[in-house]
C-alpha positions as CSV (number, residue, x, y, z in Angstrom):
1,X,83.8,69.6,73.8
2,X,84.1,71.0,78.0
3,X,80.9,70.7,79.6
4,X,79.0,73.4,80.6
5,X,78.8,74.7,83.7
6,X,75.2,73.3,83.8
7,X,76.1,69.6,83.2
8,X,78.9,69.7,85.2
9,X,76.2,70.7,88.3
10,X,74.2,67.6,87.4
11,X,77.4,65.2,86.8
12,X,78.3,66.2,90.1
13,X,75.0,66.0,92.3
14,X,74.7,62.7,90.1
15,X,78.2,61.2,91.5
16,X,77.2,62.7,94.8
17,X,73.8,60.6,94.7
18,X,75.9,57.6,93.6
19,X,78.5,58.0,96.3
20,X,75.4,57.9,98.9
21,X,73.5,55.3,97.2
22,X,76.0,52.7,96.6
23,X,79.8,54.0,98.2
24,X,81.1,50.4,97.6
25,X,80.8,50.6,93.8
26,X,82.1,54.1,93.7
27,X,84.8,53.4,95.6
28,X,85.6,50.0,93.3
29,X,85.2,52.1,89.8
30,X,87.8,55.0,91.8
31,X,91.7,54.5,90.6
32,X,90.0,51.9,87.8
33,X,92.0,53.9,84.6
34,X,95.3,54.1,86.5
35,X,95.4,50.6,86.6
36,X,94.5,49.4,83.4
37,X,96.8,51.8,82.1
38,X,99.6,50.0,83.8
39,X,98.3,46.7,83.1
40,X,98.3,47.8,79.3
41,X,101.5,48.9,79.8
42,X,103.2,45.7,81.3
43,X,101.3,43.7,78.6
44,X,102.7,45.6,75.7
45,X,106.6,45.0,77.4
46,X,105.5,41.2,77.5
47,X,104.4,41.3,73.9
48,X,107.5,42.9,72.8
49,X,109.4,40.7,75.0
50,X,108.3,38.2,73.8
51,X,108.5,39.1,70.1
52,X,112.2,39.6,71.0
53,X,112.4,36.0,71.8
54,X,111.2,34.8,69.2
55,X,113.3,36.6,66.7
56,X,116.5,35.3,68.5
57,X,114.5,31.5,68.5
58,X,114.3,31.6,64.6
59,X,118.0,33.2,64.4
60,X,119.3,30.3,66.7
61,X,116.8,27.5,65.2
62,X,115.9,26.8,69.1
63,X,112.3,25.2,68.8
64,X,112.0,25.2,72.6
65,X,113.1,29.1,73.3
66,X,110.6,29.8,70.0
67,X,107.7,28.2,72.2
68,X,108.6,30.3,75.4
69,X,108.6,33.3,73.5
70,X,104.9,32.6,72.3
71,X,103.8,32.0,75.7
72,X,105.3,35.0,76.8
73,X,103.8,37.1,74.1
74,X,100.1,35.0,74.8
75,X,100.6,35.9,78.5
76,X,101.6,39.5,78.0
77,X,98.6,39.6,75.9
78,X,96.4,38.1,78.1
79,X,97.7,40.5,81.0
80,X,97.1,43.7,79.0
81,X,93.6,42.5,78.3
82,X,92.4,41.3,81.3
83,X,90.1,42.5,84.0
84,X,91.7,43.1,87.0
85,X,90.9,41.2,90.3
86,X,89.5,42.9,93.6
87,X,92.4,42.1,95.2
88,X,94.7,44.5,92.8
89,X,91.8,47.2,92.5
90,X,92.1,47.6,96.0
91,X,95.3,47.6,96.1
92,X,95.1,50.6,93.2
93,X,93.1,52.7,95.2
94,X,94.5,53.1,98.1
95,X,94.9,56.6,99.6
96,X,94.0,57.9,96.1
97,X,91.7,60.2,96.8
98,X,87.9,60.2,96.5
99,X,85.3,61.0,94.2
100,X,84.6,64.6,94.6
101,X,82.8,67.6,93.6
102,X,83.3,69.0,90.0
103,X,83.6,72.9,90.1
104,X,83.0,74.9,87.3
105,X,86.8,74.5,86.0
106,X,87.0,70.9,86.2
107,X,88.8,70.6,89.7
108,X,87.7,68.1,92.4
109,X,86.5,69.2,95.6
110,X,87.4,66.7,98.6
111,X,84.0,64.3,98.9
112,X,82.0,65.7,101.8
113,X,79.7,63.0,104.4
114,X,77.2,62.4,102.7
115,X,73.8,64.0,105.2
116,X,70.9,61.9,106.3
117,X,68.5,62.6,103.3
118,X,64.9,61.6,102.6
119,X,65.4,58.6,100.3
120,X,62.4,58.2,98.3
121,X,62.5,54.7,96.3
122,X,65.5,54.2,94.3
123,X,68.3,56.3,92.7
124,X,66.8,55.8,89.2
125,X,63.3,56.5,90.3
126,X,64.1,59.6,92.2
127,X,66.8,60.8,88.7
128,X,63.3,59.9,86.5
129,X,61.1,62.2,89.5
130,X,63.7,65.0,88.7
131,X,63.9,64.9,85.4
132,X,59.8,65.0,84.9
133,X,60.0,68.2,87.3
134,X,62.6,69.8,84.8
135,X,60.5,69.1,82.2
136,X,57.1,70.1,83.8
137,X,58.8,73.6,85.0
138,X,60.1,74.2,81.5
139,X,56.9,74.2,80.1
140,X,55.1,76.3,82.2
């Protein structure tokens, strides 16, 4: 189910508000799927590699090539299911673009500066401060 063009307002000034509050974890969370779809991906060939091996280890009777095939299919696993380090998320992201604006048919504007604003205690505290306003103003 889209969003409408409502939530998509709030998503954005929300990921705005995040890019200005903390730009170090936006920036860490950017490229994030890519990569963990790749990851996935390698782990799945290791697995399958691996299963490979082992078929030909019980065909053959080779005890030793049945024992690399199970560490290959453990570290494949392992691989696909892991978290990735900072040191390959960085490398992910790199001159991917940027979180952006949202338009009203899902396309992402380029991020803009974010402007010297009032900050008035902490993002949480000033999304509750909105929220009660909506709520007050609907009311009336």
């Amino acid at each position: 189910m889209p969003l409408s063009e409502h939530e998509q307002r709030l998503l954005a000034q929300m990921e705005q508000q995040l890019l200005a509050e903390d730009p170090k974890f936006a920036s860490a969370m950017n490229g994030r799927k890519s990569l963990m779809r790749r990851r996935l991906a390698v782990g799945v060939l290791g697995v399958l590699a691996g299963l490979v091996l082992l078929v030909v280890a019980v065909w053959q009777q080779m005890i030793p090539l049945g024992v690399l095939a199970f560490l290959v299919m453990l570290g494949g696993a392992i691989y696909a299911f892991s978290a990735p380090n900072a040191k390959n998320a960085k490398n992910a992201k790199s001159g991917h673009g940027h979180l952006g604006v949202v338009d009203g048919h899902g396309v992402r504007a380029p991020r803009q500066a974010p402007q010297a604003a009032k900050k008035s205690g902490t993002f949480m505290q000033r999304m509750e401060e909105r929220w009660d306003r909506r709520r007050d103003d609907r009311w009336r």
